[in-house]
ZALUMMI-28111 format. One record per residue: x, y, z of N, C-alpha, C in turn; residue number from 1. Coordinates in steps of 0.001 Angstrom, whole numbers, padded with zeros to 6 digits. Each point is the difference from the previous one (the first is absolute). Layout:
<mibas>
MIBA      n.x      n.y      n.z     ca.x     ca.y     ca.z      c.x      c.y      c.z   nr
MIBA        X        Y        Z        X        Y        Z        X        Y        Z  NUM
...
</mibas>
This chain:
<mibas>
MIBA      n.x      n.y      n.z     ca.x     ca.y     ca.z      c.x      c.y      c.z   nr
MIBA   018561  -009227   006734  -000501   000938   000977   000617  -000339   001368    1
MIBA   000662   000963   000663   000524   000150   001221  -000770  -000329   000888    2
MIBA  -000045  -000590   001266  -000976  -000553   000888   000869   000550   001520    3
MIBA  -000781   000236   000566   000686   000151   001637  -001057  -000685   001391    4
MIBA   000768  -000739   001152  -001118  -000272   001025  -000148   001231   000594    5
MIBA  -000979   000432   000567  -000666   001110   000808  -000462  -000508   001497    6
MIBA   000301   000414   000944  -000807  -000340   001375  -001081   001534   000106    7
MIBA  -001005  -000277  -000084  -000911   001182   000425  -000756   000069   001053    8
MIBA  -000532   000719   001406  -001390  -000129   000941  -000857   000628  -000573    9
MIBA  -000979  -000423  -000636  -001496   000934  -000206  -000680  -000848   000926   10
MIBA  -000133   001268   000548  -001624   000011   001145   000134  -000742   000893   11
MIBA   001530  -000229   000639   000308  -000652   000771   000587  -001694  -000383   12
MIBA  -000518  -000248  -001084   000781  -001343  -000480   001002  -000139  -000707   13
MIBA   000800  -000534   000224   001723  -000192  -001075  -000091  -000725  -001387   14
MIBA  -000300   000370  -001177  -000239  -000718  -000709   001727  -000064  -000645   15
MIBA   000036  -001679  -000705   001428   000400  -000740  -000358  -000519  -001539   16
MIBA   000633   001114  -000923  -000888  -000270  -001351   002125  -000105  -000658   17
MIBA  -000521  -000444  -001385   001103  -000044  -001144  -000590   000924  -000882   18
MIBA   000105   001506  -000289  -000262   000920  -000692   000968   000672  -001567   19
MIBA  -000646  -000175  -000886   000660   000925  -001242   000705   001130   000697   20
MIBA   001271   000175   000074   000453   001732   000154  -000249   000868  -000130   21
MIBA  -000803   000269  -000869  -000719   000659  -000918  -001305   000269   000591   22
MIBA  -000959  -000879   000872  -001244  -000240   000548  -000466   001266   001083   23
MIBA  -000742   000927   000156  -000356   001200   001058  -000642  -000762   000824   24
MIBA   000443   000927   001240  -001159  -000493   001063  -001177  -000537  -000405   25
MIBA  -000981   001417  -000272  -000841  -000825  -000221  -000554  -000845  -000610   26
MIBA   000499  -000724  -001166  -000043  -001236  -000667  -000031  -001124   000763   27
MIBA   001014   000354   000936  -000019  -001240   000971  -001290   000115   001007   28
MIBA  -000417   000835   000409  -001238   000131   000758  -000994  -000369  -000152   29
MIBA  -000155   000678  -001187  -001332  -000097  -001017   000108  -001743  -000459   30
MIBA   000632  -000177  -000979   000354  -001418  -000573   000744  -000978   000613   31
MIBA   000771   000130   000696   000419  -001393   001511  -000444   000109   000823   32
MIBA  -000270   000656   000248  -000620   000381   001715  -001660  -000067   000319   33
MIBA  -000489   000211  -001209  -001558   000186  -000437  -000841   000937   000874   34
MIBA   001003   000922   000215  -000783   001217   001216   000254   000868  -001531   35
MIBA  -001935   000488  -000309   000136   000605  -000607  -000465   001416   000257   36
MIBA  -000236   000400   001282   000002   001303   000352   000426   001117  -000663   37
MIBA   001397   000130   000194   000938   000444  -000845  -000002   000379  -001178   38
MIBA  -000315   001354  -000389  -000905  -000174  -001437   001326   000129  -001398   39
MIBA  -000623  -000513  -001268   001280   001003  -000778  -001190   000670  -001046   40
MIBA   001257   000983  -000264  -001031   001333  -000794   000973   000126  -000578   41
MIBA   001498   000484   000658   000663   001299  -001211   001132  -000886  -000263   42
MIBA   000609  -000839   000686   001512  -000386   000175   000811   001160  -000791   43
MIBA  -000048   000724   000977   001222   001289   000141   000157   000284   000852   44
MIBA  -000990  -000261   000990   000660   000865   001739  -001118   001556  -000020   45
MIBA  -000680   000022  -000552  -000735   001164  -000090  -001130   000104   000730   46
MIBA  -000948  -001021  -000619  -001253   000202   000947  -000292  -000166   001500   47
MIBA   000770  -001560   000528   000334  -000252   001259  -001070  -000374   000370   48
MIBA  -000717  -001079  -000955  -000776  -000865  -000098   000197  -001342   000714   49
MIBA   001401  -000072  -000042   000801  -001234   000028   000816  -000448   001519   50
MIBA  -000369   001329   001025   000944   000098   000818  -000294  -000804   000914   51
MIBA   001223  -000601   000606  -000144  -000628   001031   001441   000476   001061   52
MIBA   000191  -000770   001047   000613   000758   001169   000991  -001067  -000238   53
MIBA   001204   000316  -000120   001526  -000722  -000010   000883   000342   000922   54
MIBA  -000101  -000576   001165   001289   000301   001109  -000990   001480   000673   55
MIBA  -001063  -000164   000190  -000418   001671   000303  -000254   001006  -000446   56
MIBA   000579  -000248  -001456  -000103   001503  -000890  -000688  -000776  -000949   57
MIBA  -001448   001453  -000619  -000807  -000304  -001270   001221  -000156  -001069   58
MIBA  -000452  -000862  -001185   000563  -000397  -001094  -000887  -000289  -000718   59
MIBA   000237   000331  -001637  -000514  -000113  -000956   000498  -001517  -000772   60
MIBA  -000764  -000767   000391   000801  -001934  -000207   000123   000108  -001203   61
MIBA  -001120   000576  -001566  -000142  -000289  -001144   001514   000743  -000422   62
MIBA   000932   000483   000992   001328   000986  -000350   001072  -000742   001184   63
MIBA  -000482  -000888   000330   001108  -000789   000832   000669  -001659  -000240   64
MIBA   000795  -000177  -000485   000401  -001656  -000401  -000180  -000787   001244   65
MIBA  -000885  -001493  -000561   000154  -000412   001159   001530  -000290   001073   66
MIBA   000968   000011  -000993   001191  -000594   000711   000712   000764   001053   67
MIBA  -000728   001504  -000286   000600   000966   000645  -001250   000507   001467   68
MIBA  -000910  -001532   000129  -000757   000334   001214   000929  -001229   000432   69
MIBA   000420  -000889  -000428   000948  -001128   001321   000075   000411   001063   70
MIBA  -000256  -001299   001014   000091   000680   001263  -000645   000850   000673   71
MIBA  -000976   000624  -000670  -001103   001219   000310  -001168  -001011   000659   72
MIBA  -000230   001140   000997  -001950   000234   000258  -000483   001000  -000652   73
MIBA  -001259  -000820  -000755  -001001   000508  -000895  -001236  -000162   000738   74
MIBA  -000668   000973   000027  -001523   000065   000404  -001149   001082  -000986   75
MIBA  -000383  -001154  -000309  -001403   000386  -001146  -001392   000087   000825   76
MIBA  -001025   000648  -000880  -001233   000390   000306  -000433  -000866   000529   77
MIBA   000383  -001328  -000054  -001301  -001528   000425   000989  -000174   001326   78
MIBA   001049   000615   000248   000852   000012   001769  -000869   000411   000827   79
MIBA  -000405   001273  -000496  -001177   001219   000801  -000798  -000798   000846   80
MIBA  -000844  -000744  -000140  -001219  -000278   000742   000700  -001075   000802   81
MIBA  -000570  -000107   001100   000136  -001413   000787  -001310  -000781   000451   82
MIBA  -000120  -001039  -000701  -000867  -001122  -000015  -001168   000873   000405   83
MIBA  -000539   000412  -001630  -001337   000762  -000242  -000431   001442   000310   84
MIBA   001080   000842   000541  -000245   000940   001122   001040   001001  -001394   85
MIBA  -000754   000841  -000525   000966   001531  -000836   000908   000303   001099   86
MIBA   001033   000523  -000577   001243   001003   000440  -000981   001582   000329   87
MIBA   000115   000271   000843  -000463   000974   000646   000408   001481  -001727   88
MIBA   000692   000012  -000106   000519   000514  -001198  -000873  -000330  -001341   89
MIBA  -000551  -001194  -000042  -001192  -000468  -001024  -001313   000023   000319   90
MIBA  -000207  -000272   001533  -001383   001058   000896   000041   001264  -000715   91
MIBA   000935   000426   000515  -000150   002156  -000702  -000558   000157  -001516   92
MIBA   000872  -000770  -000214  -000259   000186  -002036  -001332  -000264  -000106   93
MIBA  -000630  -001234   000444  -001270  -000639  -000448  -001060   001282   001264   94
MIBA   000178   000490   000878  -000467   000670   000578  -000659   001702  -000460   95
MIBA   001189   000429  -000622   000282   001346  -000550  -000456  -000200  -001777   96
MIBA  -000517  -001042  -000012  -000341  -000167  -001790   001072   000073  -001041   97
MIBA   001233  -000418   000225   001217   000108  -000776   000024  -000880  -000460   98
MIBA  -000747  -000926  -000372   000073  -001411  -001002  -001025   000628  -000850   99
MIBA   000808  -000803  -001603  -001897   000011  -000849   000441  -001321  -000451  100
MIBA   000940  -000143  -001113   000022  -001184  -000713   001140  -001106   001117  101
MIBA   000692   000889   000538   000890  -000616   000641   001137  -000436  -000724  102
MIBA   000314   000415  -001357   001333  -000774  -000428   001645   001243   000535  103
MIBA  -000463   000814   000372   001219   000971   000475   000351   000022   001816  104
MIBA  -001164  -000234   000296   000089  -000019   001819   000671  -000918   000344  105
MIBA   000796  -001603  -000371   000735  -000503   000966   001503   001086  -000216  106
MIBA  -000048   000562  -000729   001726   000528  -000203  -000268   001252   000852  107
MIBA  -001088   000646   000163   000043   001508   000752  -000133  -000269   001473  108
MIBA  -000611  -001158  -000021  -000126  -000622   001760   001581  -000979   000544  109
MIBA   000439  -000201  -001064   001550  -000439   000368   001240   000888   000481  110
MIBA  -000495   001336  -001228   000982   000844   000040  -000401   000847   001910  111
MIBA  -001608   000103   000011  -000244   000997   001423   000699  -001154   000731  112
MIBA   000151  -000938   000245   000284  -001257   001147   001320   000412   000057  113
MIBA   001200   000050  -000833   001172   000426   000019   000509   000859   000417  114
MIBA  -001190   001405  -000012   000238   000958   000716  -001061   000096   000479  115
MIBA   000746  -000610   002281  -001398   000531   000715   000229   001192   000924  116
MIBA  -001027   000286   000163  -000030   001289   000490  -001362   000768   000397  117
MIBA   000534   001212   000189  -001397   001520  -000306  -000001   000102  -001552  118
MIBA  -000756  -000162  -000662  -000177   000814  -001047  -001066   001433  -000725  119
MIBA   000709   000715   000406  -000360   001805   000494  -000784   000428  -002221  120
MIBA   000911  -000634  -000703  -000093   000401  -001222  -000683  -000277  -000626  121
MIBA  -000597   000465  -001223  -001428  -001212  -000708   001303  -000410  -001371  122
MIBA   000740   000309   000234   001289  -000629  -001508   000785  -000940   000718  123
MIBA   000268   000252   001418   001231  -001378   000620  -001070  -001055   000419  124
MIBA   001092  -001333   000006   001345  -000158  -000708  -000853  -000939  -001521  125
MIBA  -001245   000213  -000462  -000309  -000817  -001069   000625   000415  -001572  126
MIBA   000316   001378   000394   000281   001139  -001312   002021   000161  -000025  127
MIBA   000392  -000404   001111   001328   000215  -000352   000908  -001622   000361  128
MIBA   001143   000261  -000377   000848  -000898   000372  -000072  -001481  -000574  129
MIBA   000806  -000759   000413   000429  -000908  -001655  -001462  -000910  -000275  130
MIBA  -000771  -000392   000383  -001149  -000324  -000338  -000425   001144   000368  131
MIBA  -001323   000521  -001773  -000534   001219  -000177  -001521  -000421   000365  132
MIBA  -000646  -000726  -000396  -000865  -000828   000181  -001283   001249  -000744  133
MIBA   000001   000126  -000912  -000751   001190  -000354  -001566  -000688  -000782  134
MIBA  -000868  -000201   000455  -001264  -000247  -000339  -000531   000403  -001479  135
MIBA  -000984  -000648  -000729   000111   000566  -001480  -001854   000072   000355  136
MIBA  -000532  -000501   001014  -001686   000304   000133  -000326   001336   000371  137
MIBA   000698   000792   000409  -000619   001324   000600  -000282   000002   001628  138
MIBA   000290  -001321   000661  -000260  -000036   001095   001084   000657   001029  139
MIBA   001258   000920  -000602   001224   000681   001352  -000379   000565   001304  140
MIBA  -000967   000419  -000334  -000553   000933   001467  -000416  -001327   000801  141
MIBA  -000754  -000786  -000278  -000653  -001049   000684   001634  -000807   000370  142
MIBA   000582  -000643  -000730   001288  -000384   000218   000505   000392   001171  143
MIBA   000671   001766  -000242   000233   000034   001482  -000388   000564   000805  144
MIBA  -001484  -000037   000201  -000547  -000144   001167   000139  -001261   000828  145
MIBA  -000054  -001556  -001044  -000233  -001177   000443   001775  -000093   000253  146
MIBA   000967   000500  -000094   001001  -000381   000503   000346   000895   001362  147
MIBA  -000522   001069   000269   000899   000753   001454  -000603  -000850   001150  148
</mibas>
């Protein structure tokens, strides 16, 4: 098995790992990193369960090799808060009732963080673009309410 070094920043720290080639982001997150925020569900890139922010733009990690974040800033759901205090963005959600079980909201609150803004639409940006982040509880309306 092929091995490569990786330099990565999540959440502001440089970690340097020896990774399988083969290994996705979030493997390394989840299982080296032990930030398990980051959920996995589909490993396809579909649900956008998984997303976290790479260089600025949402990404679907369970569809990204780690070798091909080298050199990257990564920022995951457990970045959000600063020492105890929600991301104003995780205020809304928990505000507007867009949590139930909570296993889909760190990827829909990653993907709104990526894109900030006005959000005028009850479909942008949780419903389009490369993290889909599509909820399987019935909770969408609540969703994006808790993201504009």
């Amino acid at each position: 098995m092929k091995t490569s070094k990786i330099r990565i920043k999540v959440n502001g720290e440089w970690h340097e790992l020896t990774v399988p080639n083969q290994k996705t982001l979030l493997e390394v997150i989840r299982g080296d990193l032990l930030l398990t925020g980051t959920k996995r569900i589909c490993d396809t890139g579909e649900c956008g369960s998984c997303t976290v922010i790479m260089d600025g733009k949402a990404v679907n990690s369970c569809i990204v090799l780690a070798v091909e974040a080298n050199g990257k800033e990564i920022n995951t759901i457990e970045g959000l808060s600063q020492i105890g205090k929600l991301h104003p963005i995780q205020e809304e959600f928990v505000a507007k009732g867009a949590i139930q079980c909570g296993f889909c909201t760190p990827g829909m609150i990653m993907t709104a963080k990526a894109q900030p803004g006005p959000r005028d639409r009850l479909r942008r940006p949780l419903y389009r673009g490369p993290a889909l982040s599509r909820d399987r509880c019935g909770l969408r309306r609540g969703h994006a309410r808790g993201e504009r």
